[in-house]
N, CA, C and O of each residue as an XYZ file, in Angstrom:
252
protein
N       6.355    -11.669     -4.488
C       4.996    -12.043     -4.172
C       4.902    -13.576     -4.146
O       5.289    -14.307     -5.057
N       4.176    -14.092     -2.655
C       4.140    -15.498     -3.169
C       3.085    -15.986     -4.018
O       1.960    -15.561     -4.283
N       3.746    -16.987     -4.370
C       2.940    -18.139     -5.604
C       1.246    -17.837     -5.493
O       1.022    -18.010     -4.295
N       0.139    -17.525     -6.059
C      -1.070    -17.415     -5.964
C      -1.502    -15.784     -5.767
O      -2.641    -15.322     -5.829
N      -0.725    -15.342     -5.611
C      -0.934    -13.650     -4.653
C      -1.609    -13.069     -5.879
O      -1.427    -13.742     -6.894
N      -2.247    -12.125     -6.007
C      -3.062    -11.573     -6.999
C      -2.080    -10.267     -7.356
O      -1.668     -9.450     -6.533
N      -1.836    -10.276     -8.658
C      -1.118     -9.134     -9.338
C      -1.027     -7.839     -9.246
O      -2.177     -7.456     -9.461
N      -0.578     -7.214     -9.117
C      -0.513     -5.624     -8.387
C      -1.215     -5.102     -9.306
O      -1.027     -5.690    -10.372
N      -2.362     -3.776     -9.418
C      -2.614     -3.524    -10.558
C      -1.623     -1.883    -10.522
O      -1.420     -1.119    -11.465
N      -1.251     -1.784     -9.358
C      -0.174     -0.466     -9.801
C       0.740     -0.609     -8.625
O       0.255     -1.173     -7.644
N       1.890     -0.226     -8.557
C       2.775     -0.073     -7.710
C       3.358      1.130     -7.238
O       4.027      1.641     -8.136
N       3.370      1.733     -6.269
C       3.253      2.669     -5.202
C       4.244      3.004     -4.637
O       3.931      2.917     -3.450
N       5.427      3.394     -4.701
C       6.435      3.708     -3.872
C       6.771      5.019     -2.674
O       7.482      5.986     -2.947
N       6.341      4.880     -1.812
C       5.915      5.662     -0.327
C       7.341      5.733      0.736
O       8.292      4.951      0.701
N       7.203      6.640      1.453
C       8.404      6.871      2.525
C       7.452      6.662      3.949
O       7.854      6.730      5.111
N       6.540      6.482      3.630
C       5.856      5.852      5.091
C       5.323      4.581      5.348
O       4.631      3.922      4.571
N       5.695      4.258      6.526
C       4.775      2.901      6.635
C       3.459      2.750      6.611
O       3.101      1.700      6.077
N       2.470      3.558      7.073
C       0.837      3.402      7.410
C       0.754      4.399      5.625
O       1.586      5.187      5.175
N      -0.388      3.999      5.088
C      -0.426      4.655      3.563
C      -2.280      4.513      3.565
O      -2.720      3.513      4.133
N      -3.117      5.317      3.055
C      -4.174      5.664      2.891
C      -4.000      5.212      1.364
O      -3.298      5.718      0.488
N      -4.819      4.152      1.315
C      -6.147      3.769     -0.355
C      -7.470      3.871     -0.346
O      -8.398      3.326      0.251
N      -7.316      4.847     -1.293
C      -8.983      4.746     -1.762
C      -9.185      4.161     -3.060
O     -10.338      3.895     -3.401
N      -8.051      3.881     -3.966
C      -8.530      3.406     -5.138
C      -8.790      4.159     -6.112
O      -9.050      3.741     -7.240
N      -8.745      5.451     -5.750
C      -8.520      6.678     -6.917
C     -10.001      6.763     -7.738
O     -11.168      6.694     -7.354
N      -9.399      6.938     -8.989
C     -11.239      7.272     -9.532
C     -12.056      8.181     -9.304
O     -12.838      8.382    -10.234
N     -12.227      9.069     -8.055
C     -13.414      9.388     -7.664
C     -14.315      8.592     -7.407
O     -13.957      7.846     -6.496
N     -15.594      8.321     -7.863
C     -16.508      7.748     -7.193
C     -16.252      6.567     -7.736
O     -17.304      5.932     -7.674
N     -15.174      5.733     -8.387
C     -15.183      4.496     -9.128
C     -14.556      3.830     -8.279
O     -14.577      2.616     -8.487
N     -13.747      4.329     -6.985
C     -12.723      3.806     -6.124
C     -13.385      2.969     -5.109
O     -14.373      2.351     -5.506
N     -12.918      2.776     -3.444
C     -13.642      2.144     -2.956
C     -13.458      2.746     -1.346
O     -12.817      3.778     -1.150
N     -14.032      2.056     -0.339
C     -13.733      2.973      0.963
C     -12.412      3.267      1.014
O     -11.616      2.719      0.251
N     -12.002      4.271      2.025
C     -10.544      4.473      2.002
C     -10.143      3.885      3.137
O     -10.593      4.278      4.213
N      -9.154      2.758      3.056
C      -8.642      2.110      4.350
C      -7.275      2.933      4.293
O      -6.760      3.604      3.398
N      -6.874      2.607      5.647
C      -4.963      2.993      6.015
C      -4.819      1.660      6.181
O      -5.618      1.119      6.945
N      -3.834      0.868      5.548
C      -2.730     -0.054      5.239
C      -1.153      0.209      5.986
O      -0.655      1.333      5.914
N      -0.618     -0.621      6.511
C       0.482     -0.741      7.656
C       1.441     -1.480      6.783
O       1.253     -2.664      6.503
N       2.497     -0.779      6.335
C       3.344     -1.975      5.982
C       4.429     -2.362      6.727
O       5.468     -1.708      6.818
N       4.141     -3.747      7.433
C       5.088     -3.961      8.335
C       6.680     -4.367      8.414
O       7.458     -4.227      9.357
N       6.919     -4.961      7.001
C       7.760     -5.437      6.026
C       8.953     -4.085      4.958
O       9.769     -3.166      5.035
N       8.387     -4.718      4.322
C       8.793     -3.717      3.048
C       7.190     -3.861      1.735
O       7.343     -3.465      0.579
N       6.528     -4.150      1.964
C       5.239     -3.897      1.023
C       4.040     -4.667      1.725
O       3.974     -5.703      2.387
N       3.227     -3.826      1.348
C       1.689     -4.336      1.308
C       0.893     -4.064      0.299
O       0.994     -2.994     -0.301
N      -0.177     -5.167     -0.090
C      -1.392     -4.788     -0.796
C      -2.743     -4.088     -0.650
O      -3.059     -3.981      0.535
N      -3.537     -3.635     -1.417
C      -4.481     -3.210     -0.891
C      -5.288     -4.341     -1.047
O      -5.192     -5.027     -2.064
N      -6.179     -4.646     -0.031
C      -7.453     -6.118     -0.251
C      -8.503     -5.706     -1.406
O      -9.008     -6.462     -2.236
N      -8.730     -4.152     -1.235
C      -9.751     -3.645     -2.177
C      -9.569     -3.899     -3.601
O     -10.365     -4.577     -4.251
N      -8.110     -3.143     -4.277
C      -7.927     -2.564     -5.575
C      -6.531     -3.402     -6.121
O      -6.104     -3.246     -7.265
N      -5.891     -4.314     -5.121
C      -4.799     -4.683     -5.528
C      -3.266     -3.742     -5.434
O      -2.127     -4.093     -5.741
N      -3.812     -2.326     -4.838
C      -2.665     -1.607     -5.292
C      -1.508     -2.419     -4.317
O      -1.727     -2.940     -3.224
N      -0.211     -2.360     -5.058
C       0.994     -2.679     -4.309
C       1.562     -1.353     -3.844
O       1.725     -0.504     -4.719
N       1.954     -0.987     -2.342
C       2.627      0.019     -1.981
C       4.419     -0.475     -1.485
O       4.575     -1.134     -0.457
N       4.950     -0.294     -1.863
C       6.477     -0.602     -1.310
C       7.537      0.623     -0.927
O       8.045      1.595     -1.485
N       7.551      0.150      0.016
C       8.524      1.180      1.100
C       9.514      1.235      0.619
O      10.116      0.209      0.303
N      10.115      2.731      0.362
C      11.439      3.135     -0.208
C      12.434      2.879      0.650
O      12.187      3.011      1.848
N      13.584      2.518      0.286
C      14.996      1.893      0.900
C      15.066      3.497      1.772
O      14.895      4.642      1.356
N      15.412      2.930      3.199
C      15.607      3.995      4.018
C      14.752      4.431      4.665
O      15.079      4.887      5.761
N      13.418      4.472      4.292
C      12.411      5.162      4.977
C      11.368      4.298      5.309
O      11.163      3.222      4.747
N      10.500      4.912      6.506
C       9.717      4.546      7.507
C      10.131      4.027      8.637
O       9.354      3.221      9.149
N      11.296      4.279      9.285
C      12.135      4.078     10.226
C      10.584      4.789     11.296
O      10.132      5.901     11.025
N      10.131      4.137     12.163
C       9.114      4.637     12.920
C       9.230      5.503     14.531
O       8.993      5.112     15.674
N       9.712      6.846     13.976
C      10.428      7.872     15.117
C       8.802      8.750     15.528
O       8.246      9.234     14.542
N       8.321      8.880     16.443
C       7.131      9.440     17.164
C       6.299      8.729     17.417
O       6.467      8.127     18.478
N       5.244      8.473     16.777
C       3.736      7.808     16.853
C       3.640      6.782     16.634
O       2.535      6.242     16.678
C-alpha cells in the first residue's frame, strides 16, 4: 500500500476480478458497489475492505 493509503479494515482473498461490497452488517453496511481489480488488489472507497486476488486466478476468459 502506498505511503498515506488508509488501512485495510479486513482483507479479502477472491478468485475473481470484479467483487461485490456491501460492507456486511446488514443495515450497518453501505450501498453495494462491484469493485474491478485491475492489478492484484483493490480497496473498497466505502468500508476500507482490502480484496486481493489469489495467485492464479482471475485470468479474464468470457465476459
Amino acid at each position: 500500500m502506498p505511503d498515506g493509503a488508509p488501512t485495510p479494515t479486513e482483507i479479502i482473498h477472491v478468485d475473481e476480478r470484479t467483487v461485490a461490497c456491501d460492507g456486511g452488517d446488514g443495515a450497518l453496511g453501505h450501498p453495494r458497489v462491484f469493485l474491478r481489480i485491475e492489478d492484484r488488489q483493490v480497496m473498497c472507497p466505502y468500508c476500507s475492505r482490502l480484496y486481493v486476488l489469489n495467485a492464479g486466478a482471475g485470468h479474464d476468459s468470457g465476459h
